[in-house]
N, C-alpha and C positions, 0 to 999 in steps of 0.2 A: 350607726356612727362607727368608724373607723375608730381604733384602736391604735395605740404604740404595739403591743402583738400583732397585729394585723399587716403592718407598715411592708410594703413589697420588698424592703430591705432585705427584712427576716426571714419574709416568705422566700425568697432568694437564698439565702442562708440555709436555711431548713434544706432546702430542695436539691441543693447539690452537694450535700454531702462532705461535705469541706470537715478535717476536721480541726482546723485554726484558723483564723483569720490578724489578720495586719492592720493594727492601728497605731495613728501617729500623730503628734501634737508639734505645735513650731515652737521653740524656747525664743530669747529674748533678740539671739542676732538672726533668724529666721532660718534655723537648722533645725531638720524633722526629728524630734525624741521618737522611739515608739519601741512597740513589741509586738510579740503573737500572745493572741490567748485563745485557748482552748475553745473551743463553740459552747459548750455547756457556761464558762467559765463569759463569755461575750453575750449569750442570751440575757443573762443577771449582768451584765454591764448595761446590755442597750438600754433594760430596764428602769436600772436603777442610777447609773453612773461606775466611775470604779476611780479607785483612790492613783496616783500618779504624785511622785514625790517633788515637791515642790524646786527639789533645786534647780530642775531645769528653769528657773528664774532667778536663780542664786547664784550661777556660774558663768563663765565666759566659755569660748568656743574650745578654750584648751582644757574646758571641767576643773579651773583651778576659783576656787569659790573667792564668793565679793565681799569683803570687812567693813564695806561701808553702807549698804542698804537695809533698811528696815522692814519689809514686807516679807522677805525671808531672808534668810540666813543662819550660822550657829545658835545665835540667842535661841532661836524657834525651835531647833530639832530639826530641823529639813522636814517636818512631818508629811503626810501625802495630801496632796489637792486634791477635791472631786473634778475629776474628769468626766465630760459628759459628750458620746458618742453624736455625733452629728449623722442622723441615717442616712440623708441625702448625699452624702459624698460615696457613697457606694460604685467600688471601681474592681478591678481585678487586675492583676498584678502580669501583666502579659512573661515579661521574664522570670517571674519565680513562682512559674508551673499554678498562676490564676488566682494566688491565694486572694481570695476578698479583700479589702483594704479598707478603712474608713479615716476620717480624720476626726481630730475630738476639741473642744475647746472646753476651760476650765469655768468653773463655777463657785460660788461661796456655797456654805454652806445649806444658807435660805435659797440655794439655786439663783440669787441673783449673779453677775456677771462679773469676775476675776477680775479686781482691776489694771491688771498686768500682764495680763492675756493679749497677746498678739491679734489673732482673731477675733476678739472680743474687741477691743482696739477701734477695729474696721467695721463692725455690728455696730457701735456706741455710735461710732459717725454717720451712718447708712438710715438708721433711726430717727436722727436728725433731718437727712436730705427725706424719710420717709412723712415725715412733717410737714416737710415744705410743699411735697406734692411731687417730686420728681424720681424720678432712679436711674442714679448711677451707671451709666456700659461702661465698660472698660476692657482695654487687651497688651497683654506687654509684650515687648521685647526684650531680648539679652545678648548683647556679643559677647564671648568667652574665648582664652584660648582652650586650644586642646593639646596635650603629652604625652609624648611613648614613656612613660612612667608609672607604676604602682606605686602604691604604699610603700612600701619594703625596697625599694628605687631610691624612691624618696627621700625617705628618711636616711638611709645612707648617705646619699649626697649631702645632706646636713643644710636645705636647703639653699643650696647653688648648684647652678646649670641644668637645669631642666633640659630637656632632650625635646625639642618643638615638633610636633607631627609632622609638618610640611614644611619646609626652605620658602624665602622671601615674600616678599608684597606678590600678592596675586587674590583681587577682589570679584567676587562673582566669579568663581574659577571652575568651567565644567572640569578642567584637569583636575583641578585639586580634588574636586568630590569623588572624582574617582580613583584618587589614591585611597581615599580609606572608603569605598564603596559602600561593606556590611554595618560601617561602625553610621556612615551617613544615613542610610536607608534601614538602618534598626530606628535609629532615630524619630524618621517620617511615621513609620509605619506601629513602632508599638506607643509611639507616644499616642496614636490614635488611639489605639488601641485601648491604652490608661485614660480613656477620656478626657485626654490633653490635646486635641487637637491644634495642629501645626499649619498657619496661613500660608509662610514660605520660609525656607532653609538656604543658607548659602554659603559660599567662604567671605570673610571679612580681609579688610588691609592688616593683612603682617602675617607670622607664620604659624602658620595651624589654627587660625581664626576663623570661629561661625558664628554667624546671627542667623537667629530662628524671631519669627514673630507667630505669637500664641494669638489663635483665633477672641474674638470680640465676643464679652457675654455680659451678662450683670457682675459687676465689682467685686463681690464676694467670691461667686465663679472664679471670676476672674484672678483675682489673688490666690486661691487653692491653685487654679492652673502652674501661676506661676512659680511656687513655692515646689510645687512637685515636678515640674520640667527642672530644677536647678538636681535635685536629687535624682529623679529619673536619669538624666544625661550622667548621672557619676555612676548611677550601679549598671546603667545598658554599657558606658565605656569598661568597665574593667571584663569585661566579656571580651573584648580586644584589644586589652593593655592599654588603654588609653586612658589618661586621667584627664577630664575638664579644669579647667579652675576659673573662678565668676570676679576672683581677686578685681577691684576695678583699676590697678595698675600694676601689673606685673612685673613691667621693666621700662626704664625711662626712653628709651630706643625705640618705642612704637605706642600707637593710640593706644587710650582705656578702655573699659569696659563696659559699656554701656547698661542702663536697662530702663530703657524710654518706658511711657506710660503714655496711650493712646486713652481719652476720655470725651464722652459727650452726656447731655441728658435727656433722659425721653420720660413722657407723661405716660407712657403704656401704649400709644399710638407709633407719636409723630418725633423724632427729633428735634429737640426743643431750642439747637443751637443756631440752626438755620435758619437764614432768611432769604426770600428770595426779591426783595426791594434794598436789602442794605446793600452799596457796592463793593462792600468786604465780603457780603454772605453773612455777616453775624447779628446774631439776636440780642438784643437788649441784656439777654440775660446770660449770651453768651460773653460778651462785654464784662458784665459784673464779673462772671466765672472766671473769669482769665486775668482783672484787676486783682479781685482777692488770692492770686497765686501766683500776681508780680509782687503783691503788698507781702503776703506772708514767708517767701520764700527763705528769707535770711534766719525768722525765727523758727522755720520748723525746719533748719538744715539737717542735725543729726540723724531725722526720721529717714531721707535719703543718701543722706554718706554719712553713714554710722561706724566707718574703720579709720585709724589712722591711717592707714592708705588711701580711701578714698580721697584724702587730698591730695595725695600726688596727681591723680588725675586733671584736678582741676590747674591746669598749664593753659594759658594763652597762646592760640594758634595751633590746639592741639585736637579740635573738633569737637571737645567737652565745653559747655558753654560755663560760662563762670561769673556773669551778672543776671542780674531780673529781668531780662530783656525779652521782647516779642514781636514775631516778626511774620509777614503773609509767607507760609509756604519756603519757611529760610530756617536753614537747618543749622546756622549758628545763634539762632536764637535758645534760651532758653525755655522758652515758649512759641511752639509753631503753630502757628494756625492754617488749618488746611480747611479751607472752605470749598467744598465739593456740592454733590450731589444732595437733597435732602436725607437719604439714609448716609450720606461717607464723612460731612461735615464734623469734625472735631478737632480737641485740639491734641495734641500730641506735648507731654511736658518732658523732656529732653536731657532735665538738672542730672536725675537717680543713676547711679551706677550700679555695674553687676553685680554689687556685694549688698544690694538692700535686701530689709526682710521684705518680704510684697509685701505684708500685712499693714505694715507702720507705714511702709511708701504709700501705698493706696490712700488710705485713712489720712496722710498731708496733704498729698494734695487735691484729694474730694474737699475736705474740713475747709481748706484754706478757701478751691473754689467758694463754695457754700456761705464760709463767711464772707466773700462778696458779696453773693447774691444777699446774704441775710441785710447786709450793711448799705446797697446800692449803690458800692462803689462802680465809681467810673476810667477810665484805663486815660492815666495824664501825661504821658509819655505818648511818641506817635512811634511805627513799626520801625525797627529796624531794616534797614537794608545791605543788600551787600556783604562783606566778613565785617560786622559788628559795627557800621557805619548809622550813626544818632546814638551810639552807647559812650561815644567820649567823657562823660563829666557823672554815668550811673558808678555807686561804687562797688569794686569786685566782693565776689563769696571770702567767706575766710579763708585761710589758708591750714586751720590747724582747727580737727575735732574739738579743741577742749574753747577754744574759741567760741564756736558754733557753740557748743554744749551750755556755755555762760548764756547765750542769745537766748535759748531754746528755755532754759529754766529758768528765766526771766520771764518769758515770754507768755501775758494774759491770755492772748489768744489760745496759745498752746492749752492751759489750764482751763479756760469753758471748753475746749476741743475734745480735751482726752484726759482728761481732770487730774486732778493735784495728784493723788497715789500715782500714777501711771507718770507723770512729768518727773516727779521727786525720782521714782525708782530708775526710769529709763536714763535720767541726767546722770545719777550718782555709777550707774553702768558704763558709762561715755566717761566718767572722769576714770573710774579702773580702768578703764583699759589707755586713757592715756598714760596715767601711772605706771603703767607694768612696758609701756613704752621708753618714756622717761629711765624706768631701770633697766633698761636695756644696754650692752654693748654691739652694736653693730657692726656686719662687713665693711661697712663703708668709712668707719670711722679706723677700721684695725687697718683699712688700704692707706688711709689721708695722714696717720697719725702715728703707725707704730714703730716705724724706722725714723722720718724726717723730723718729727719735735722736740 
């Protein structure tokens, strides 16, 4: 019998000499915490686990801690979580000279599963579909733009006027890509290299815009991929001053940010969504899968636009879809269904923007498919066609996180999904950070208001 010593991880470890390695966990908005540890110091982690201070569950993206959740915070100490090494994500680090890499996800004490764990999250729901008898594929995409900007740029400007890589609309642009050549082709080539591989790259409508689509794998794959392409693309850009940002609406003057979710399911053979007698192409049980994530859509909003920003995206006529809608092969639907070949048939779900964590995006809308299928719903609306033509009388998304966030922790479904610790924490998260909104003064208000009122 094979061993955890044994595990080709280690043996890998062992063999080349390394003497750190790079591990890293997703906190709550799906940003990589992590560190190095010494090899001696990661042999007794892969082991046994290694403690990881709990606040990366306790803070928001600016590390300014949360007053109002219970599972951590002050009252607790911020004491350390057991971290527990995931061997199989075993990568190497193509830009920082190969160090090893792993990614880790949390655990209780009795080793069972964090209930606040991002990762874990998407395991708790996989579990379930692993009940049903089926698994999960999945492959994302992201449009982003990109900035001749650092850190230190940046911050100066005091966020205003970002400095756009490239001038105007120019989509699928071989010109553009070869304005920034090394920064494009770093891209293709080490994201391969990070065992992220990249299906296709291109420029997107507006300036300095790419979409990448991350190649097709099992779910969980699939969310590691996309979690570390969001961060991969930020440390290969400062190699050529270039900053990304996944923001999903940076300026009202051009489209959002997308970060579609391609999904189908297979028995271990055969594609389970396809049919080749329906004249849609879909399965009975592709049917259910795609009812239960027009049905769920509203109550597990937060899961995919999880920023106050994420609402600005959603604008009508703005290629962000913004009702429960689905449509053959119609990219203003919310839901596209592409019925293709026996292996290409899926649906593509279209809501998520760039700024979701994959882990939580995944984990809604597998759960929501899922509870279709558990429920046998059936889809009572017929496709849209055309820009949004049979959507007249569905009614739109919300317009404001803290909206959504009332739906969400409300919402049963959400609670048999991802269970009540994980619904309480993740909501009271969604309400900080509308709050710290809330007390905000903004540019926009110092333009409208500070001379003419």
């Amino acid at each position: 019998m094979v061993t955890k010593k044994d595990h080709p991880a280690l043996t890998a470890i062992r063999q080349s000499g390394t003497g750190k390695v790079k591990v890293a966990v997703s906190d709550i908005d799906g940003v990589l915490r992590g560190k190095y540890l010494h090899r001696d110091k990661f042999f007794g982690a892969a082991e046994t686990g290694f403690g990881f201070c709990d606040v990366v569950f306790g803070w928001d993206t600016g590390d300014q801690c949360y007053d109002n959740t219970h599972v951590t915070g002050w009252q607790h100490g911020f004491p350390d979580a057991q971290a527990r090494i995931d061997l199989s994500t075993l990568r190497q680090v193509p830009w920082d000279d190969k160090v090893p890499f792993f990614l880790a996800d949390f655990v209780n004490n009795d080793g069972s599963p964090y209930p606040v764990c991002p990762r874990q999250i998407l395991k708790r729901v996989l579990r379930r579909a692993d009940k049903l008898g089926v698994k999960p594929m999945a492959g994302m995409e992201f449009e982003w733009f990109n900035f001749a900007e650092t850190p230190q740029s940046w911050a100066a400007k005091k966020g205003v006027g970002p400095e756009n890589l490239t001038p105007g609309m120019f989509g699928y642009s071989l010109l553009r890509m070869a304005d920034n050549r090394g920064f494009f082709n770093a891209l293709m080539d080490e994201m391969a290299a990070f065992s992220v591989p990249i299906e296709g790259l291109h420029t997107e409508t507006g300036p300095g815009v790419y979409e990448v689509a991350i190649a097709f794998s099992g779910a969980l794959e699939a969310a590691d991929r996309a979690i570390l392409f969001k961060t991969g693309a930020k440390e290969i850009g400062k190699r050529f001053g270039i900053m990304p940002s996944f923001m999903a609406k940076w300026s009202a003057q051009y489209p959002g940010c997308s970060g579609h979710i391609h999904q189908s399911l297979s028995d271990g053979k055969s594609n389970l969504f396809h049919s080749p007698t329906d004249p849609r192409g879909m399965s009975p049980l592709f049917e259910s899968y795609l009812a239960g994530q027009v049905a769920c859509l509203m109550e597990f909003a937060p899961m995919f636009w999880p920023t106050i920003n994420s609402y600005k995206r959603l604008v009508d006529g703005f290629w962000a879809p913004v009702k429960p809608t689905w449509g053959i092969d119609n990219r203003t639907a919310s839901f596209r269904v592409i019925a293709g070949s026996p292996k290409s048939t899926r649906l593509e779900t279209r809501c998520p923007g760039a700024d979701v964590n994959p882990y939580l995006a995944m984990a809604a809308v597998i759960a929501a498919g899922l509870h279709g299928i558990e429920q046998g719903l059936k889809l009572t609306t017929p496709p849209i066609t055309g820009t949004n033509q049979g959507a007249e009388h569905i009614p739109r998304a919300p317009r404001s996180l803290i909206r959504a966030t009332h739906n969400f922790k409300e919402s049963q479904i959400a609670r048999d999904w991802f269970g009540d610790t994980f619904v309480d924490h993740f909501a009271a998260t969604r309400e900080w950070e509308h709050r710290q909104w809330q007390d905000a003064v903004t540019d926009w208000e110092l333009k409208r208001y500070f001379e003419i009122i």
